[in-house]
N, C-alpha and C positions, 0 to 999 in steps of 0.2 A: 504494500500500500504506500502511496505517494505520501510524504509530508503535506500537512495544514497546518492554517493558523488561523485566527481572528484576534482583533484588536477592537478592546472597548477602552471609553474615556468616559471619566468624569464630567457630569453636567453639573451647572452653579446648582442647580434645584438640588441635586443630591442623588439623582438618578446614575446608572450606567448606559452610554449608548455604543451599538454597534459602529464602527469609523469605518473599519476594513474588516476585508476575508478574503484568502488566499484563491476557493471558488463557490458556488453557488450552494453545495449541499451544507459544507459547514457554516456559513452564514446564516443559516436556520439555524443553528446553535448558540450562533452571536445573538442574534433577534430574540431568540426563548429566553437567554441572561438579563436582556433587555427586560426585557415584557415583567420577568419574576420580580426581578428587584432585590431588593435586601428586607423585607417584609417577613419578620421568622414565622407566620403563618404562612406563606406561602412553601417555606422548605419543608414544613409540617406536613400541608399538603401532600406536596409531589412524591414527600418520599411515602410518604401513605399508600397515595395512588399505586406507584409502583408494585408493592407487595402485598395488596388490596388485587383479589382475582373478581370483582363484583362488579369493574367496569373497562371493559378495553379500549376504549379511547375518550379525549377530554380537548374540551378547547379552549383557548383564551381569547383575549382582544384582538391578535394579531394571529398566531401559533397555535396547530393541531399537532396530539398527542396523539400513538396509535402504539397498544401494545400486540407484540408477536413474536415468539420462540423466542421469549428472554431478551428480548429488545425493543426500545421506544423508537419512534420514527417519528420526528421532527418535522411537521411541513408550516407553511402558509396558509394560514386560513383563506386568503383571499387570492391565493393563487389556481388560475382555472383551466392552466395546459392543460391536454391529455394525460401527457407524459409528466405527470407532479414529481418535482424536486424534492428528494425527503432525504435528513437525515437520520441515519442509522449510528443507534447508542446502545449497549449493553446495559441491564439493569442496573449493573453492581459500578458500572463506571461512572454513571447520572448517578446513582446514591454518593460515592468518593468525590465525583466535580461539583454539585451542591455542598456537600461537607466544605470541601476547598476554598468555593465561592463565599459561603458566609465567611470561613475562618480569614481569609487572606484581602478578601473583598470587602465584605459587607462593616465587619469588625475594624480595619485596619484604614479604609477609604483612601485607598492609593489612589491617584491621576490619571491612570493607566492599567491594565491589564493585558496579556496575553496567553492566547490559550494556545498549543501545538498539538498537534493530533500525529502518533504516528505508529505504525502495526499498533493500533487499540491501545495506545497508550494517551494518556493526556496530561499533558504538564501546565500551569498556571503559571505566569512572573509576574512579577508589578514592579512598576515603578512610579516614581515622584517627580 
């Protein structure tokens, strides 16, 4: 699997927003960080959701959830190809990059983040 990244910033309000993304599928990953926020009910949520078998898929404002064989699929809600752009996440990796996000993110409110994707791995840095 190729290397990814996405890069969020800091807004004055206090928000995260998506700047950049290496290509289209993990930019849906950027956009879900966005959309979550730092809201510890929301982490409560998702990770619920995940290991909650009562409903397989969820949506937000912007981002559709879909679960399947141990993995989330990350789309657009308002995206209407045929051919829909979805990103693919393992259960147990979305529980560790939420853990990550609040800890290094939400707690800490760096200027910057990035995320790297590579063989199923995903690393977090921030800076100031």
């Amino acid at each position: 699997m190729k290397y990814r990244s996405i890069t969020l910033r800091l807004q004055p309000y206090g928000s995260y927003d998506c700047i950049s993304f290496s290509d289209e599928k993990i930019g849906k990953l950027g956009f879900f960080l966005s959309e979550i926020g730092c809201r510890p009910t929301n982490f409560t949520f998702f990770k619920n959701w995940i290991i909650n078998d009562d409903y397989d898929d969820i949506s937000g404002n912007m981002m559709d959830l879909e679960k399947e064989d141990n993995h989330i699929y990350i789309s657009n809600h308002y995206d209407e190809r045929k051919n829909l752009v979805k990103f693919k996440i393992s259960y147990n990796n979305l529980i560790a990059l939420l853990y990550h996000w609040q800890e290094k993110v939400c707690n800490l409110k760096p200027q910057e983040v990035t995320i790297t994707h590579e063989n199923d791995t995903f690393i977090l840095t921030t800076s100031d």
